[in-house]
KOLNU-553024 format. One record per residue (C-alpha): z, y, x; residue in one letter. Coordinates in Angstrom, 3 decimals, always signed. Last residue first. Layout:
N
ATOM         zz         yy         xx   residu
ATOM          Z          Y          X        A
...
This chain:
197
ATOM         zz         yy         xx   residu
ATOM    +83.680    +82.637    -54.783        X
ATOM    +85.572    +85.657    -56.878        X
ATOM    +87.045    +87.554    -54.562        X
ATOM    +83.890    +87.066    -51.968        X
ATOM    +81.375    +88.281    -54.835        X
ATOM    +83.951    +91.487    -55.218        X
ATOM    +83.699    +92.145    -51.757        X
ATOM    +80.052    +92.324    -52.090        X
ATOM    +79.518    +94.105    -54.822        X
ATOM    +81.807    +96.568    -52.876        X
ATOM    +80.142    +96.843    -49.777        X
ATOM    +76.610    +98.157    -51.730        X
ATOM    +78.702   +100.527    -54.032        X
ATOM    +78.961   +103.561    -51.536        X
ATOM    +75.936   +102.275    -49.471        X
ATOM    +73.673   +102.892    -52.318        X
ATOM    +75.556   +105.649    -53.887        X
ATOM    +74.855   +107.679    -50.563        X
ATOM    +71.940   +106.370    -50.448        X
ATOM    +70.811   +107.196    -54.230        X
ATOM    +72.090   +110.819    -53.741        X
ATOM    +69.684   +111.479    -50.136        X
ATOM    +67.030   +109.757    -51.875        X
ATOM    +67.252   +112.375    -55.080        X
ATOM    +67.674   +115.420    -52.968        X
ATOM    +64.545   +114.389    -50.523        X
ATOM    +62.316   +113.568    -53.623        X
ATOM    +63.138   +117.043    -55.301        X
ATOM    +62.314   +118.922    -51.814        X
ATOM    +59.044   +116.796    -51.718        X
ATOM    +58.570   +117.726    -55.251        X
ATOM    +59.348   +121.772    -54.679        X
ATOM    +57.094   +121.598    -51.762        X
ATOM    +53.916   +120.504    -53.735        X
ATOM    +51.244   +119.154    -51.612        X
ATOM    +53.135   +115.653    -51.144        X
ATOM    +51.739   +115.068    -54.900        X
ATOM    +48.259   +115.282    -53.772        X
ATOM    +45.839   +117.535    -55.324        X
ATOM    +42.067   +116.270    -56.555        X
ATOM    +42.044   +119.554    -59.460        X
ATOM    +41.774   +117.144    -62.334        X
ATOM    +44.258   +114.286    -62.098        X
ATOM    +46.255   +115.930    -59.357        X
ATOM    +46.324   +119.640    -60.311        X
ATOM    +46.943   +118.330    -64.158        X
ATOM    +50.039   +116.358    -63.323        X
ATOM    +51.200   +119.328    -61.671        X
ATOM    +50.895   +121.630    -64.227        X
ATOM    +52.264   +119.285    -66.812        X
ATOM    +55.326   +118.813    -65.144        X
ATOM    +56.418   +116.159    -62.334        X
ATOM    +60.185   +115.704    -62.738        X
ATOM    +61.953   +114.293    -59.624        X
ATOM    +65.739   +113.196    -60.409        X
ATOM    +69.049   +114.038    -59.432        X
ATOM    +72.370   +112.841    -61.345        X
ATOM    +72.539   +109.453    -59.980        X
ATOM    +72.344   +106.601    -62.285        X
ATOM    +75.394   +103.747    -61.820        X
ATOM    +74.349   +100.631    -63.651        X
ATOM    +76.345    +98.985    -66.226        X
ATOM    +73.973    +97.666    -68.451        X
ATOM    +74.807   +100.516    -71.096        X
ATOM    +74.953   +103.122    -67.932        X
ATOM    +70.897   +102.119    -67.870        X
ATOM    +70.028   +102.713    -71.497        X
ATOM    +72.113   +106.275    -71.552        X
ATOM    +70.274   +106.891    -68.237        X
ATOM    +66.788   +105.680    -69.577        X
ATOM    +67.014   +107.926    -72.574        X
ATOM    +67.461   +111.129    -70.566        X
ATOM    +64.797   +109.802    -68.246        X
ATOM    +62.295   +109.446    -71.026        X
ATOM    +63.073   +112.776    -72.438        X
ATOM    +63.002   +114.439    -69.191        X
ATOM    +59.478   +112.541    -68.327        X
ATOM    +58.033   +115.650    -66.769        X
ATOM    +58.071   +118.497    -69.994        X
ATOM    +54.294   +117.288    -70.786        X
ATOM    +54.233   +114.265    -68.526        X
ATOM    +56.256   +112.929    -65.629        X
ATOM    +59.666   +110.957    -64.879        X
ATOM    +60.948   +109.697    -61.066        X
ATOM    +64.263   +108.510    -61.731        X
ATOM    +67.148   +106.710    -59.784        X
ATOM    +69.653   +103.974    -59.774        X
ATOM    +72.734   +102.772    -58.468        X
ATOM    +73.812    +99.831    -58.819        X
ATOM    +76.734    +98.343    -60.277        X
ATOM    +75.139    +95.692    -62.806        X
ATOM    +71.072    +95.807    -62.716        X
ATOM    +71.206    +91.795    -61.819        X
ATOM    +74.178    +90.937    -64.275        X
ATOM    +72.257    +92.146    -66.917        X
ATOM    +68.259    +91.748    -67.409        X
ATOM    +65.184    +91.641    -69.784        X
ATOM    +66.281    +94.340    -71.388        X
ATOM    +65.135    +96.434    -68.367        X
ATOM    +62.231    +95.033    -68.154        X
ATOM    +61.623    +95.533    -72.033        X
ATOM    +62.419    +99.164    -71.517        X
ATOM    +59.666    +99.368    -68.968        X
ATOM    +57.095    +97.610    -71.310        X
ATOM    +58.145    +99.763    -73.772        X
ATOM    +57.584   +102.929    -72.101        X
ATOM    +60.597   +105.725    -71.943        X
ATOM    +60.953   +108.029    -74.495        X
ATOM    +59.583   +111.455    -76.485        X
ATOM    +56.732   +109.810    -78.101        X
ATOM    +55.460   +108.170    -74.483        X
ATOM    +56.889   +110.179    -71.533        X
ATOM    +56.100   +108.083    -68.191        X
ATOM    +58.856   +106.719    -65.743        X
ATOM    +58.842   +105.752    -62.195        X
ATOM    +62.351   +103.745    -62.230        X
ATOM    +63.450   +104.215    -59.134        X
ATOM    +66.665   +101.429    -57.682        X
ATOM    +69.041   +100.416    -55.559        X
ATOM    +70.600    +97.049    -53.587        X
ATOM    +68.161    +94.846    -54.583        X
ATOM    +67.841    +91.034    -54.597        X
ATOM    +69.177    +90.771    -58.110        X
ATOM    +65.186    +92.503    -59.702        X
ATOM    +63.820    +89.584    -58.076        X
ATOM    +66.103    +86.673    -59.478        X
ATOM    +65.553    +88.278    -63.383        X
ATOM    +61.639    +88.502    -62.766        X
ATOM    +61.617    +85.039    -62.137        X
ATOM    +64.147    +84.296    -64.590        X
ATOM    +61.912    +85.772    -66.977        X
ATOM    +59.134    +83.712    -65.580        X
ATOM    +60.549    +80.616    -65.959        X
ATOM    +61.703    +81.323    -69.642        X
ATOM    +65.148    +79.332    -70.185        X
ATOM    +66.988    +82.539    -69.075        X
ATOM    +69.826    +82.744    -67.294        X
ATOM    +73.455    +83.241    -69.155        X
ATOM    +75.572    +85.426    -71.482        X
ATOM    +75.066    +88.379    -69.828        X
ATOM    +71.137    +88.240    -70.554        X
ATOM    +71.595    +88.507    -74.046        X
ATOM    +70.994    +84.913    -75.994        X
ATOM    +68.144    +83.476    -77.842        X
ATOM    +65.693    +85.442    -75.803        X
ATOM    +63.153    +87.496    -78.136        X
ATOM    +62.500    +90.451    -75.817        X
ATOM    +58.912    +90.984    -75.829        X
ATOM    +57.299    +89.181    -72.865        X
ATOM    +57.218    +89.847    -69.059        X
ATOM    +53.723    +89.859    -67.815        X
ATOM    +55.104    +89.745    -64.098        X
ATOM    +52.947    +91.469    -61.568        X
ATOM    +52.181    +94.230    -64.365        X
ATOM    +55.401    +95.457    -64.109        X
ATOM    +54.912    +96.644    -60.797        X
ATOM    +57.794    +96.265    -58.320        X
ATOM    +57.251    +98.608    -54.755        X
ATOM    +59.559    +97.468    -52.097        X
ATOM    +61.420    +99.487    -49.790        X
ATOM    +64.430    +99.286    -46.934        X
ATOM    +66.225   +101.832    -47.618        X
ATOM    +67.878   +104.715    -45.257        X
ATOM    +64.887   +105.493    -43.158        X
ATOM    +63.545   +109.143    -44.300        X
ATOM    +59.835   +108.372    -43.637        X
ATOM    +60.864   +104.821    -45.677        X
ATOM    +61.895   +107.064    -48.405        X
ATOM    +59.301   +109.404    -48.234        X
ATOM    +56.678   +106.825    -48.365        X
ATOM    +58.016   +105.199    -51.476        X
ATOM    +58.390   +108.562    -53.246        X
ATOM    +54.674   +109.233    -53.337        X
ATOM    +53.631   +105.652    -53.681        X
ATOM    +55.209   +105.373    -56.918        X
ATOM    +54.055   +109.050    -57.746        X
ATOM    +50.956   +108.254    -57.651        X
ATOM    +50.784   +104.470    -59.128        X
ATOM    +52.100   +105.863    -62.132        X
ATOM    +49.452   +107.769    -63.679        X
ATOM    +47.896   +104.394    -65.433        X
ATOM    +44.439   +104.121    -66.018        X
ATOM    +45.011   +100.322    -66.674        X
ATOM    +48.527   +100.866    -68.855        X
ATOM    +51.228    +99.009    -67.441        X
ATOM    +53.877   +101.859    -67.221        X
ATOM    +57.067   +101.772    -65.626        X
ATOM    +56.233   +101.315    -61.961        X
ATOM    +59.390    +99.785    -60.407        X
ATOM    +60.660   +101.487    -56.921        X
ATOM    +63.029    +98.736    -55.758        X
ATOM    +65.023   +100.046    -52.425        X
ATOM    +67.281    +96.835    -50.559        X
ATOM    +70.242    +98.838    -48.868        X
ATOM    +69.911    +98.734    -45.152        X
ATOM    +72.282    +95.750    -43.253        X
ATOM    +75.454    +96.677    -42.431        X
């Protein structure tokens, strides 16, 4: 069997955006760790619009070439990490809006979170899983949280995020769930396509 297909999607599309750290972060431990094969997604790549489709995405592609775009690249993978900033106590809208921007593509796979801010994204991820079970997804129950005092030592202080042990350790947990989820599910997509070709 092939290696599960890793999306890491960078939440945020803000210029002096956080994100990028911890995207990279967990992208090199999983391919250090070898069960995914990994892509990084940034939102910014696709300029997806405000969700004003005529029809939900279950009911059909969209008419919008580069919603369908983004719709036949977010299918292609097997897993996925939301990297997900804290604005007012949720997720950002322009990740949101990526994720309402798809169905059948997010449907039974598993998915992970990397959140940080003042109390490290909890409130953001805590919405995101209640938003992600909706379109059918499968999120795992670990996640990396990067509090406030860690955010600060590397914006201010110059740290890296593989400085802190009890991240790494976090990161480690929360690949070692999403692969086992990952190749749990992965066979049985596909059996299910077979059944029903």
């Amino acid at each position: 069997m092939n290696k599960p297909k890793l999306a890491i999607i960078i939440g945020s599309i803000r210029p002096n955006r956080f994100a990028d750290r911890p995207a990279n972060w967990i992208a090199e431990i999983a391919r250090e760790r070898g069960p995914f094969d990994v892509e990084i997604l940034d939102l910014k790549d696709y300029r997806l619009p405000l969700f004003a489709e005529e029809a939900s995405p279950a009911h059909g592609p969209s008419k919008d070439a580069v919603l369908q775009r983004w719709r036949d690249k977010i299918e292609s993978f097997d897993a996925y990490i939301l990297i997900a900033a804290e604005y007012n106590h949720g997720p950002t809208p322009a990740l949101k809006n990526a994720l309402d921007h798809g169905y059948h593509e997010w449907s039974r796979k598993p998915v992970a979170f990397v959140g940080y801010g003042g109390v490290g994204g909890a409130r953001a991820v805590e919405q995101l899983r209640q938003i992600t079970i909706e379109l059918q997804m499968a999120p795992i129950r670990s996640a990396v949280h990067i509090l406030l005092p860690d955010f600060v030592a590397v914006l201010r202080d110059g740290k890296e995020l593989r400085e802190f042990d009890h991240l790494n350790q976090g990161a480690r947990d929360l690949l070692d769930q999403l692969a086992w989820w990952s190749n749990a599910l992965k066979p049985a997509r596909e059996l299910a396509q077979r059944k029903a070709a």
